[in-house]
C-alpha positions in Angstrom: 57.1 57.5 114.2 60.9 56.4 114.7 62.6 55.2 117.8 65.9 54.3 117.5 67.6 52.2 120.3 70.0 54.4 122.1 70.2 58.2 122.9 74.1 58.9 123.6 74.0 62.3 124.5 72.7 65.6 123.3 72.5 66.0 119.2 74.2 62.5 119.3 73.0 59.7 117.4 71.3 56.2 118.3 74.0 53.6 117.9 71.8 50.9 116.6 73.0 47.1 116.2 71.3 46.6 112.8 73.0 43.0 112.5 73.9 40.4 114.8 77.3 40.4 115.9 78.2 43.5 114.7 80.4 45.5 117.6 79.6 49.3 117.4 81.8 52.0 115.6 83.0 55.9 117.2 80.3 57.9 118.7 80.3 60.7 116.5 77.1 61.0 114.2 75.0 64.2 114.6 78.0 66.1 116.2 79.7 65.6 112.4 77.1 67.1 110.4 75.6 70.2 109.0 73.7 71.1 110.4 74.0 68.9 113.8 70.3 68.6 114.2 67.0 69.3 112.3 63.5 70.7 114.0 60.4 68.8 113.6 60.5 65.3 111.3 63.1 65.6 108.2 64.0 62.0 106.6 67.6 63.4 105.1 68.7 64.3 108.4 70.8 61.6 108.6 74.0 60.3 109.7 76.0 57.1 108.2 76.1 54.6 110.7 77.1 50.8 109.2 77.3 50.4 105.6 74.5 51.6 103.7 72.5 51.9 106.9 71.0 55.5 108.5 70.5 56.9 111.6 68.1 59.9 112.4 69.4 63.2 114.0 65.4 64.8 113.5 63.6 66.0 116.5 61.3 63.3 115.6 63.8 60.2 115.8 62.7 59.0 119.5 59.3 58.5 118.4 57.5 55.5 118.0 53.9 54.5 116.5 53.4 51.8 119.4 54.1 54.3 122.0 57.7 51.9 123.4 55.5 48.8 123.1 57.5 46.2 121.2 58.0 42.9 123.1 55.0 43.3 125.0 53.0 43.8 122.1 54.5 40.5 120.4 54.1 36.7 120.5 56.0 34.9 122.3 56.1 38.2 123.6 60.4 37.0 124.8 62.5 34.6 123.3 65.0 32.1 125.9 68.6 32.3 124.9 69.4 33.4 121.4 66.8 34.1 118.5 67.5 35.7 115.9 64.0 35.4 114.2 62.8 37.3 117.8 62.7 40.6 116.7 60.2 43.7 116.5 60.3 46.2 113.9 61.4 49.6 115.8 61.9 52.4 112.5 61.6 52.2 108.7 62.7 48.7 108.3 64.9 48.1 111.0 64.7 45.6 114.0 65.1 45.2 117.7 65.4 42.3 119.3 63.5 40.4 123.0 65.8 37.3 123.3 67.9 37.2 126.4 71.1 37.4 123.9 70.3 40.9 123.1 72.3 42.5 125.9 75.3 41.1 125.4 78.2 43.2 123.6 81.9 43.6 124.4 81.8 46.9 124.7 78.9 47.2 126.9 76.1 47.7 124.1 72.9 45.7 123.4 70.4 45.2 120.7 67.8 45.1 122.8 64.2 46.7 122.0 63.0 49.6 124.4 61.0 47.6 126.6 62.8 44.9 127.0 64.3 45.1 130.5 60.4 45.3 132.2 59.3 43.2 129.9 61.2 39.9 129.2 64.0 40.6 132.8 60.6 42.5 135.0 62.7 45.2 135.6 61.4 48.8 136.1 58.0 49.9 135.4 57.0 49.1 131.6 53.4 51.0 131.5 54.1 54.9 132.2 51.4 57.5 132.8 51.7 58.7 129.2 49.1 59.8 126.7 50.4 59.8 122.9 48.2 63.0 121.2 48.5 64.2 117.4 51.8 61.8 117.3 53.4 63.7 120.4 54.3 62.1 123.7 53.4 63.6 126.9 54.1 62.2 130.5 52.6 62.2 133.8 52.2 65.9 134.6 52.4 67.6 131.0 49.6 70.3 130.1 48.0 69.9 127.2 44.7 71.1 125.9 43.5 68.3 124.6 42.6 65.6 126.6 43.0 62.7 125.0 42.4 60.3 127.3 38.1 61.8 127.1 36.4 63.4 123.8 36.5 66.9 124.8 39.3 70.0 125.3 39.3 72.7 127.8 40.1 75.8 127.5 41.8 78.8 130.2 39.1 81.1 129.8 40.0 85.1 131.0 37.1 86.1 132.0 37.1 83.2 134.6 40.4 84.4 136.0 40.2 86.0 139.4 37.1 83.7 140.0 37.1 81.2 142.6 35.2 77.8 142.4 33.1 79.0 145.0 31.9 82.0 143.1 31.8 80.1 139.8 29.3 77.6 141.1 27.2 80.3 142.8 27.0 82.9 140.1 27.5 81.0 136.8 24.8 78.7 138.0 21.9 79.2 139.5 18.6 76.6 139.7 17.5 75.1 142.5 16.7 71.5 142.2 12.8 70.3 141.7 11.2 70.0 144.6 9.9 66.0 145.6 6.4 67.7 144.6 7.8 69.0 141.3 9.5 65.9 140.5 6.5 63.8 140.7 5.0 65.6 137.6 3.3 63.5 135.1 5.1 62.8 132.2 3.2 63.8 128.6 2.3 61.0 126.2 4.3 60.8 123.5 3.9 58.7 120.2 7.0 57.4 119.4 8.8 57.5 115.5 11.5 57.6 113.5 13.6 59.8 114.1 17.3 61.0 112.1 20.5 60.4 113.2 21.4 64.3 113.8 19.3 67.1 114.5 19.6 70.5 114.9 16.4 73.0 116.0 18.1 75.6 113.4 18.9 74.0 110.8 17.5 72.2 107.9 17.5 68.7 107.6 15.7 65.7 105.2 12.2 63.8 105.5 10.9 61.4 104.0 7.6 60.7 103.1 4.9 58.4 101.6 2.3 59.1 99.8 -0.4 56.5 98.8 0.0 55.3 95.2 3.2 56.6 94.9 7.5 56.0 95.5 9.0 57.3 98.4 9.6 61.2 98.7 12.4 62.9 99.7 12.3 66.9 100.7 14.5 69.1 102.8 12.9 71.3 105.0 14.0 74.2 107.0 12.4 73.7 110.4 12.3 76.7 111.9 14.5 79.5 110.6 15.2 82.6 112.2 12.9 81.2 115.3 15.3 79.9 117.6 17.2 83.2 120.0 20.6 83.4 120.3 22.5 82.3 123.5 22.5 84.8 126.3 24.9 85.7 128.8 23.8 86.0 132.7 27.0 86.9 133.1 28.1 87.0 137.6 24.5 86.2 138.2 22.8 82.9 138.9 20.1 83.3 136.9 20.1 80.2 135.1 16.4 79.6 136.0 15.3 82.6 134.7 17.6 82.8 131.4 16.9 79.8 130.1 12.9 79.9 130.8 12.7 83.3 129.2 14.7 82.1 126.2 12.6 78.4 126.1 9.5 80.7 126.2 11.4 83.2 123.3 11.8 80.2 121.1 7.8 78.5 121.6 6.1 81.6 120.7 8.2 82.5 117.7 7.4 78.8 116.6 3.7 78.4 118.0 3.4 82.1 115.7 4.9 81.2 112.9 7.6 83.8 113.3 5.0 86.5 114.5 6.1 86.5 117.7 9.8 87.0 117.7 10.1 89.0 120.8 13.2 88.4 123.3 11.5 87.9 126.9 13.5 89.5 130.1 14.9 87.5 132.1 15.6 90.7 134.3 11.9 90.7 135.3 11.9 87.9 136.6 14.7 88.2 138.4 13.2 91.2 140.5 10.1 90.5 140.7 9.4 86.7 140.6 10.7 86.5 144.3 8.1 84.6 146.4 10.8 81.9 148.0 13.3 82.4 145.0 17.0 83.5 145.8 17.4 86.0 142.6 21.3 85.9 141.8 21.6 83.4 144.0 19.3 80.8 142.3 15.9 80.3 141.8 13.1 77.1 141.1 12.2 76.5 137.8 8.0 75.9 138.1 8.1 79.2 139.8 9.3 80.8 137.2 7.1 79.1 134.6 4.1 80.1 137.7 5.1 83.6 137.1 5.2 83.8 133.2 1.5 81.7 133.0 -0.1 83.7 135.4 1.3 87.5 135.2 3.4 87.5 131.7 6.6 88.9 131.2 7.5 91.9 128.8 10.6 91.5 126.1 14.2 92.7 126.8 13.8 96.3 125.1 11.2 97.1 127.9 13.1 95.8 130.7 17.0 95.3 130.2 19.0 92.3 131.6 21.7 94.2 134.8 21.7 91.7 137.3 24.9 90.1 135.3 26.9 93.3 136.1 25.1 94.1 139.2 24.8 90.3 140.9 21.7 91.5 142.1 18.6 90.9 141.3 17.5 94.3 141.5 14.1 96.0 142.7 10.5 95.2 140.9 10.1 98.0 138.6 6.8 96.4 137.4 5.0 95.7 140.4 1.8 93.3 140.2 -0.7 96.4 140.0 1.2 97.6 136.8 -1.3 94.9 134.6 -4.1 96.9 134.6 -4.6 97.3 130.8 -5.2 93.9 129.5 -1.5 93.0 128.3 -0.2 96.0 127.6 2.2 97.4 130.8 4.5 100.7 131.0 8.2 99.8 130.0 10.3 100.7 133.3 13.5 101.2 130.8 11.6 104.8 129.7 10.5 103.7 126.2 7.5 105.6 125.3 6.1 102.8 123.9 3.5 100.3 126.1 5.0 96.6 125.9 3.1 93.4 125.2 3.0 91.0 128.0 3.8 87.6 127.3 2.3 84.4 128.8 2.7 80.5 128.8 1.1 77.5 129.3 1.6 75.6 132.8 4.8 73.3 131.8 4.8 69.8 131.0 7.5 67.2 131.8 9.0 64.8 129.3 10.4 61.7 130.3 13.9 61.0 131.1 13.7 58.4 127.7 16.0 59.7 124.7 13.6 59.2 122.2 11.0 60.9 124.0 12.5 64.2 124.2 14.2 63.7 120.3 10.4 63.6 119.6 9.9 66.5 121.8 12.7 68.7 120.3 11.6 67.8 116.1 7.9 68.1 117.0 7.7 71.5 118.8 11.0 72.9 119.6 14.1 73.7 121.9 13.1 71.6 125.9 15.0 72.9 128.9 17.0 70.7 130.7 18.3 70.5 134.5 22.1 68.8 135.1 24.4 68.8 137.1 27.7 70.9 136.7 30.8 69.7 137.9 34.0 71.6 138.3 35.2 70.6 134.9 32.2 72.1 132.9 33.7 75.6 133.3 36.3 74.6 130.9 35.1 73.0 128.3 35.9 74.4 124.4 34.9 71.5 122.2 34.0 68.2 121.6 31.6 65.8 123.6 31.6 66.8 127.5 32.0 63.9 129.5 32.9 64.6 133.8 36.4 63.4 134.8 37.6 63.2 137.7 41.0 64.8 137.4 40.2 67.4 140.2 40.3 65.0 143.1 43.8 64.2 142.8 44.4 67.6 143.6 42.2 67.7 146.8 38.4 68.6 148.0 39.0 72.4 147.7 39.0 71.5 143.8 36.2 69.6 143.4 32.1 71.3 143.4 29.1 71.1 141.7 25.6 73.0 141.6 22.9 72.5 139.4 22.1 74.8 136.0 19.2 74.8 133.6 20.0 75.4 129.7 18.5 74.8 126.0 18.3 71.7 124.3 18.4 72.5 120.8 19.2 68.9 118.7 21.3 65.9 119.3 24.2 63.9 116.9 26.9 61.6 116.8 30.1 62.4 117.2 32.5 60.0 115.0 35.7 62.4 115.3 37.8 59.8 117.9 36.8 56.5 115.5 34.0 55.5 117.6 30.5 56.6 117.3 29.7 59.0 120.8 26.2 59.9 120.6 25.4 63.6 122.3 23.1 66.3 122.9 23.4 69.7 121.7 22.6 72.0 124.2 23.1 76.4 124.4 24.3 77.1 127.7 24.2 80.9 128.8 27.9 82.1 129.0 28.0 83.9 125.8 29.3 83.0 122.9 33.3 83.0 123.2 32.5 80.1 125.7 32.4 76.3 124.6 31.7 76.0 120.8 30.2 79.5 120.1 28.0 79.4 123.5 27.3 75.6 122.7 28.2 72.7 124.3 27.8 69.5 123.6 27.4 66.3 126.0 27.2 62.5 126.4 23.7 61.3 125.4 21.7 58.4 126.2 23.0 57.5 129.8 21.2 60.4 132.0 25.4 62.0 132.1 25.1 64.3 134.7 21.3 64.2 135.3 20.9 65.7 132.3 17.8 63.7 131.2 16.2 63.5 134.3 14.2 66.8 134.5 13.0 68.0 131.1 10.3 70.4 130.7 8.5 72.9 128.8 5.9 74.8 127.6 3.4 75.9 124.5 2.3 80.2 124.6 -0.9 81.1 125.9 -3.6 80.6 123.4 -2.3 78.3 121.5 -4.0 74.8 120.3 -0.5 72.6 121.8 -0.6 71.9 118.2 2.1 69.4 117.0 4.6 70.2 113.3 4.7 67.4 110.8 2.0 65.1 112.6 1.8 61.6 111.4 -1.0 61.4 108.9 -2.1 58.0 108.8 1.8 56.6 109.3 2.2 57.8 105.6 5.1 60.3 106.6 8.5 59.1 108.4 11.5 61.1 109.5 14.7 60.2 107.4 18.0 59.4 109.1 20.3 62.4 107.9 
């Protein structure tokens, strides 16, 4: 980027002082040529200024690569008196200059490099509130969509418009944090290994393995293709607790069956009819939801359609408890003439709050759902790796809320886009898919961000042996960094 010393007026040029001594020439640079001024960054748009010597009349000739930082950035950082070896290189290979000669010119001019006056006389304020993005400057108060000062963008989302906060955090939400007596479940056991750098629950990915008697093996395997559901919507309802349990469950008995299974559970039946001290649209406890799917079942969406999103109710039962009467086969209250299967869980198990434990959890048996808390922010995020700022209390308490929401963990990476290595969590939220990164998001890892490695559960389907994929054998098989 090029910053030349002095902006005279509109589509004028920079005179620069690009020898000592010299004493300035007319005024007339950019106003003399055709055309005056050039869009964007063009080297040939250029004006003769001092014998074989250039300036710029670009839209990119007030730009610098340090951002104005050219004294401060340099040691001595200012020279006493005259120096003519106390310079700092401003565009292509010309100078400017931090010794307190620099502003001295008989016709009022200096030499001076931009930040010279806070730096080297302390006059004025030196550090602005400025973030430089993509090679563009913006000041205190400029929208951008990136925010560069984080690892993540927003995004003005229309279907949020209209929306308060307020109804945002209520209906876009929607669990209920653990009670004392839920938190204090026992943690499972797990065996700890190596484990790769990235993983995704739908993709493939490489292992290696040992064999006895024989060099090391690599394979890529697909882990479980076509078993993990897509990402819902719950649209204006805060349904959270039941989305993401009904999908968790979707997900473990398409795996624990070997693809079998690959029903889509409603979440709509629990809404309406898991109410014993739930709140339906309004939120509702996760272990009562898992309560409900281990001891009663839950039929798949065909039989009883998701409509609290449009609705933000949750609706009457329309499968009361007397309904299972035929082993696990129940009347679909959407009119199909065909008898659904029910579907039914094991009680849930926590995983500890320990990255590596629910890694292990995630590449052994599958997708784990996860408890955090939102923050006003969240709603906005498109891409990259969400971190909370705290922009929103600037503007005042009336900006500022939070409420707590239960989504999929499907895999983890690190993100090495900004030039430093940001490990994360890939998690499905339940907005649909023009949210976040196609219904993704994707958030700081390793440091409980947002409580969202405190509460981690899940659960096998009913009948099956809680069997584990790709078991150690003898330590002869280790997971392979990607």
């Amino acid at each position: 980027m090029r910053l030349l010393l002095q902006l005279l007026v509109a589509y004028i040029c920079v005179d620069q002082f690009l020898s000592r001594g010299f004493h300035g020439i007319p005024g007339r640079y950019c106003s003399v040529r055709t055309p005056t001024c050039c869009p964007n960054r063009d080297d040939e748009c250029t004006a003769a200024i001092q014998r074989d010597h250039l300036c710029y009349c670009d839209m990119f000739c007030d730009r610098s690569p340090h951002g104005g930082r050219y004294c401060s950035v340099r040691t001595p950082t200012c020279c006493p008196n005259r120096d003519d070896e106390c310079t700092a290189a401003i565009q292509r290979d010309h100078l400017c200059y931090c010794d307190m000669f620099c502003d001295r010119s008989p016709h009022g001019g200096n030499d001076c490099c931009p930040d010279f006056e806070a730096t080297c006389r302390g006059r004025g304020k030196h550090e602005s509130d400025e973030c430089i993005s993509d090679g563009i400057r913006y000041n205190e108060g400029d929208s951008i969509e990136q925010n560069c000062r984080s690892w993540w963008s927003a995004r003005n989302y229309s279907f949020f418009w209209g929306r308060s906060l307020d109804e945002g955090l209520k209906y876009r939400l929607g669990t209920l944090f653990p009670e004392q007596s839920v938190q204090n479940m026992n943690e499972i056991v797990i065996k700890p290994r190596d484990l790769p750098e990235e993983f995704d629950v739908r993709e493939k990915y490489v292992c290696r393995f040992y064999r006895l008697n024989e060099s090391l093996k690599t394979i890529t395997i697909l882990r479980w293709p076509g078993l993990i559901h897509e990402v819902r919507d719950q649209g204006d309802c805060g349904s959270s607790w039941a989305v993401s349990t009904t999908t968790i469950s979707s997900d473990r008995l398409s795996i624990i069956s070997d693809g079998r299974i690959n029903a889509t559970i409603s979440p709509q039946q629990l809404l309406s009819c898991n109410q014993h001290r739930q709140r339906g649209c309004e939120g509702g406890y996760l272990d009562r939801a898992w309560w409900y799917i281990r001891k009663l079942g839950v039929v798949d969406e065909e039989c009883y359609p998701y409509e609290s999103g449009q609705t933000r109710e949750p609706g009457e039962c329309r499968i009361p408890k007397r309904s299972y009467k035929d082993g696990n086969k129940i009347t679909c209250p959407s009119g199909s003439e065909l008898d659904s299967t029910v579907y039914k869980m094991t009680p849930p198990y926590r995983v500890s709050s320990r990255e590596e434990d629910i890694m292990t959890e995630m590449i052994t048996n599958g997708p784990v759902q996860a408890t955090f808390l939102v923050h006003e922010d969240f709603f906005m995020y498109s891409s990259g790796v969400y971190r909370h700022t705290e922009l929103a209390k600037k503007k005042g308490e009336s900006f500022t809320g939070r409420g707590y929401h239960a989504v999929r963990l499907l895999g983890w990476g690190v993100d090495h886009s900004t030039g430093r290595d940001i490990p994360y969590w890939l998690a499905a939220n339940s907005w649909g898919r023009e949210w976040g990164e196609d219904g993704l998001f994707r958030i700081l890892r390793g440091v409980d961000h947002c409580q969202i490695e405190s509460f981690v559960i899940s659960a096998w389907g009913r009948g099956s042996k809680r069997r584990r994929h790709f078991k150690m054998r003898k330590m002869r098989r280790r997971f392979h960094k990607l």
